[in-house]
C-alpha positions as a printed Julia matrix, in Angstrom:
262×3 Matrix{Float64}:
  4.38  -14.7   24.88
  2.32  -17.69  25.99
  0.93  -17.59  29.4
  2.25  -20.13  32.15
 -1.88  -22.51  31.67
 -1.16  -22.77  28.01
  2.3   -22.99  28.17
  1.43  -26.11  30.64
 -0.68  -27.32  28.16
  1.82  -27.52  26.09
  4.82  -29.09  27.39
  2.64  -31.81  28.74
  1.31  -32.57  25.05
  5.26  -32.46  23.99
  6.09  -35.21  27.29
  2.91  -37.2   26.74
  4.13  -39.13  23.95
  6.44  -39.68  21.24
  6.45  -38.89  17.63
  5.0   -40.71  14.71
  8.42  -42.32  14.27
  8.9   -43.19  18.05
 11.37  -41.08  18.83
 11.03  -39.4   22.52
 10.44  -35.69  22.76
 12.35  -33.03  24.36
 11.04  -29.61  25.18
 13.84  -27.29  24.14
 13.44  -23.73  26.24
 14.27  -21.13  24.75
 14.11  -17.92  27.65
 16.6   -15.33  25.61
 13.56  -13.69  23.67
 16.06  -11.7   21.21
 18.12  -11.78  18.28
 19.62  -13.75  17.11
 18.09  -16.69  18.56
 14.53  -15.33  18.03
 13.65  -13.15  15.07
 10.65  -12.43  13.63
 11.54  -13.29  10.28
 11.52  -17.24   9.94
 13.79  -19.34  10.61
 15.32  -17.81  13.25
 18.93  -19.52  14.94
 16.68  -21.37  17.79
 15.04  -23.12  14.95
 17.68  -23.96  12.27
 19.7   -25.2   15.64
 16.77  -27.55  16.42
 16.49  -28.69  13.31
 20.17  -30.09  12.73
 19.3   -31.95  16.11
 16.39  -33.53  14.8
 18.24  -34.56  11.45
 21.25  -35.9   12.98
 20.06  -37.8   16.38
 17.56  -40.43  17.74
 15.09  -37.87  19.73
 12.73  -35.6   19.14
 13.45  -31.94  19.6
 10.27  -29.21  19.99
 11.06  -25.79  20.89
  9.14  -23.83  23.88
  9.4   -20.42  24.09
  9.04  -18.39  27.37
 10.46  -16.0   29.29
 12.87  -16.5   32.27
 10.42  -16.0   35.16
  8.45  -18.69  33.24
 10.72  -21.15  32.94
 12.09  -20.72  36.34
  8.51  -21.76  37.42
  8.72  -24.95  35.19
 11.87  -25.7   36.91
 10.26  -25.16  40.66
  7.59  -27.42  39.09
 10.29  -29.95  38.08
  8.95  -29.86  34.51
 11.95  -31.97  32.31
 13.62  -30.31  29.32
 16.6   -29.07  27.46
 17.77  -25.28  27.54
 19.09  -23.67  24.91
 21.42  -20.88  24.67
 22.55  -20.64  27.83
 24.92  -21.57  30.92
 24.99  -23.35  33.74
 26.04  -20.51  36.12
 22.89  -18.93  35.52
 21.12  -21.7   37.45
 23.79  -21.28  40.42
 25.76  -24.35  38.64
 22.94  -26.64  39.86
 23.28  -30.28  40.06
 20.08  -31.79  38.64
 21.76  -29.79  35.22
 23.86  -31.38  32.37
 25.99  -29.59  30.25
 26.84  -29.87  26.72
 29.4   -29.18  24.4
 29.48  -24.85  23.65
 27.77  -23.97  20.56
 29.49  -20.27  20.62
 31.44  -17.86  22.91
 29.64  -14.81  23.44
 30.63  -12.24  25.69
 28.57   -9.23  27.83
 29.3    -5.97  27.01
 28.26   -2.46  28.58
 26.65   -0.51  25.92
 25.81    3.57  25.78
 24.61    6.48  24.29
 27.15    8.28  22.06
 25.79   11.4   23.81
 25.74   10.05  26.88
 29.21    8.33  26.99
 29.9     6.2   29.37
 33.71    7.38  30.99
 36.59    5.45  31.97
 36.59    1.9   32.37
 34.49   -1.3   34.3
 33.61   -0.7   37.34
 34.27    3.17  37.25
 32.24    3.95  34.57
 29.04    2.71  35.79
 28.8     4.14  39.68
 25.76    6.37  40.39
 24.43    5.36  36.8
 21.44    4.26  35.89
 21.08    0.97  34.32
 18.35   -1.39  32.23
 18.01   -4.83  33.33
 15.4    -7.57  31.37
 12.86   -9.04  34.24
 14.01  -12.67  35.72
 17.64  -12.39  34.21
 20.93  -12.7   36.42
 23.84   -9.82  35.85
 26.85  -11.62  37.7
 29.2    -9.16  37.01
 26.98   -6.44  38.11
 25.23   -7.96  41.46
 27.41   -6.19  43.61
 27.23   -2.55  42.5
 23.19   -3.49  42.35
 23.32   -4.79  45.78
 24.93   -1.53  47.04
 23.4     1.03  45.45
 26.03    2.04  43.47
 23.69    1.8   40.41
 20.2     2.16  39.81
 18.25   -0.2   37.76
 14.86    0.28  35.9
 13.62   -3.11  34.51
 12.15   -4.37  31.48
 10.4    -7.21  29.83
 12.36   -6.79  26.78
 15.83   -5.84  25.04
 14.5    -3.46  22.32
 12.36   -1.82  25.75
 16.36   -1.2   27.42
 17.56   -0.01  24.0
 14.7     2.66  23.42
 15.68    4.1   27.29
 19.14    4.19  25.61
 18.39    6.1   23.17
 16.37    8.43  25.01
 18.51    8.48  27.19
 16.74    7.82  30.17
 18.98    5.14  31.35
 22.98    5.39  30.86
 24.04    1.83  30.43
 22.66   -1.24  29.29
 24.15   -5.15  29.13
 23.95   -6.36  26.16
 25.68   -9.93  24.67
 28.07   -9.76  21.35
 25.69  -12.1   19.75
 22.76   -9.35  20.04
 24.81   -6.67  19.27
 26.34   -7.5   16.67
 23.84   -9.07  14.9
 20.52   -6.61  15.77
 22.29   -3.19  16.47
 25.49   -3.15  13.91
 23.74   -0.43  12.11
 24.14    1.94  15.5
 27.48    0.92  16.56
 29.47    4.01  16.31
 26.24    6.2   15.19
 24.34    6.04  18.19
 26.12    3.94  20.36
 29.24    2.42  21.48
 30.38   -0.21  24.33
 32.43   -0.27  26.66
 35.73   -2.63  26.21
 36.96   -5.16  27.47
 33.64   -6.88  27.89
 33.0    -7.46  31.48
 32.31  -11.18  31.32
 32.61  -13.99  28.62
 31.27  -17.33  28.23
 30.14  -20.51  26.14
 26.9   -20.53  25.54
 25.41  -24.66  26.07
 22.25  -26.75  25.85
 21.71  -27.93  29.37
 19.95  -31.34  29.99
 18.05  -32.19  32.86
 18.27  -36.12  34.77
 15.63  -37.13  32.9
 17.17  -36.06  29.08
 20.82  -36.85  30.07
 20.55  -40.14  27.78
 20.33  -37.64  25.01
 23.93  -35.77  25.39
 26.76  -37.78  23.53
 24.25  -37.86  20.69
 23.58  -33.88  21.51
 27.45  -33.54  21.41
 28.71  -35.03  18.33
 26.03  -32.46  16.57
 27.16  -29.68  18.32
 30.77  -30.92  17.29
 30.15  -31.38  13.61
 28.92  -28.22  13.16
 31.87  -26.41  13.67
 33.19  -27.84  10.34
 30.06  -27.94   8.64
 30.02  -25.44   5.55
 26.07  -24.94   5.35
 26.1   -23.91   9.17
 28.64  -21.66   8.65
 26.66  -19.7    6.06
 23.31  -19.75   7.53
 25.05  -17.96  10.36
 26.22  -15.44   7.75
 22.27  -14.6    7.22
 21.69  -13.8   11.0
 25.21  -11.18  11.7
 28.52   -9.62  10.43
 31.8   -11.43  10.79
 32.13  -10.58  14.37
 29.27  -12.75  15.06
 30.34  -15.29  12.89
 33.38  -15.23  14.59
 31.15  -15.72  18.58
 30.97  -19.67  16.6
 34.7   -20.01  15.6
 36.88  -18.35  18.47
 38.93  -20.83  20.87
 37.98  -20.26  25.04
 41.72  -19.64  24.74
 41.18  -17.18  21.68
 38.5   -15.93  23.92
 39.93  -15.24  27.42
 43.13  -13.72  25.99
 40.65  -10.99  23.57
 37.99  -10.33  25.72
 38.28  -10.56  29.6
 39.79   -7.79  31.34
């Protein structure tokens, strides 16, 4: 992870000029430091993404990636950009943000130790538990019972951390999105773990444009658009998850609402 100086550096190099074929540059933040939109093997789905924007429209896209403490300080700083992966109700449905077309439907679900089940259903379940929570993330669904005590969190800098506390079971619970799960931790589903249905929350996951980048979105849009019937999208997906994250890309909000929300 890059720290915030050199991060600095960086984004101003990216929004100090344009490319060698004039075409203006957007920082694309990426905070969601997981699979599948960051893997260790290359290209991950942050950068195949990218690169159908930067074949198909008149800008520039770079990708930045930092965590969500550091990109809430680029935001205090009113640094410009575009990010990825995510939805506007995580930035308290702010204003200044614009909001694209949804690239997938993903949904958050509670997962547990097979040995440590998790009994009965949302909110039940989870009172007087302990829980694993990534630093500088927001867990809407869960704010309350944080807020009142009615479970204990133990936070973490990253996902795999929160999975490892699972498995040794030194936390009950964990959130964890579809996309993850079912692309990083298939192997464990019904081994070592299991999750709790119906998920607790589901939504589209966007690109959201600042002001300053909102010439960019009909352009941004009909990409996003054309992907859904694009044949070589559809099978790099294939290389990142099973069906049922294949399926995150294909599924209706009406599909969606009626499968997943409780």
């Amino acid at each position: 992870m890059r720290s915030m100086p050199g991060l600095l550096v960086a984004i101003f190099l990216l929004l100090s000029g344009c490319t060698s074929i004039n075409k203006k540059t957007i920082p694309v933040y990426v905070y969601h430091q997981f699979p599948p939109f960051v893997i260790d093997a290359k290209p991950d789905l942050s950068e195949i993404f990218v690169q159908h924007l930067n074949e198909t429209t008149d800008f520039h896209w770079q990708l930045v990636h930092l965590s969500r403490t550091q990109l809430n300080a680029l935001r205090a700083q009113g640094k410009q950009g575009a990010i990825l992966w995510s939805n506007p109700k995580w930035f308290g449905n702010t204003p200044d943000l614009f909001v694209s077309e949804p690239i997938l439907w993903d949904a958050d679900v509670l997962v547990f130790n097979l040995q440590q089940p998790l009994n009965g259903s949302f909110p039940h379940a989870i009172l007087n538990k302990k829980f694993c929570a990534l630093q500088g993330h927001r867990y809407l669904s869960l704010e309350k019972y944080i807020a009142n005590g009615s479970i204990k969190i133990v936070e973490r800098e990253r996902i795999e951390e929160c999975v490892q506390l699972l498995k040794e079971k030194t936390v009950d619970f964990i959130q964890m999105e579809k996309s993850n799960l079912f692309t990083t931790y298939t192997h464990m589903i019904d081994k070592e773990i299991d999750f709790l249905e119906p998920a607790i929350d589901s939504f589209p996951r966007h690109v959201l444009l600042d002001k300053a980048n909102q010439p960019a979105l009909a352009q941004l849009n009909k990409t996003i658009n054309s992907l859904r019937n694009d044949s070589e999208w559809k099978r790099e997906l294939t290389h990142f998850g099973e069906s049922r994250f294949v399926d995150l890309f294909d599924l209706s909000v009406e599909d969606l609402l009626r499968v997943e929300m409780p």
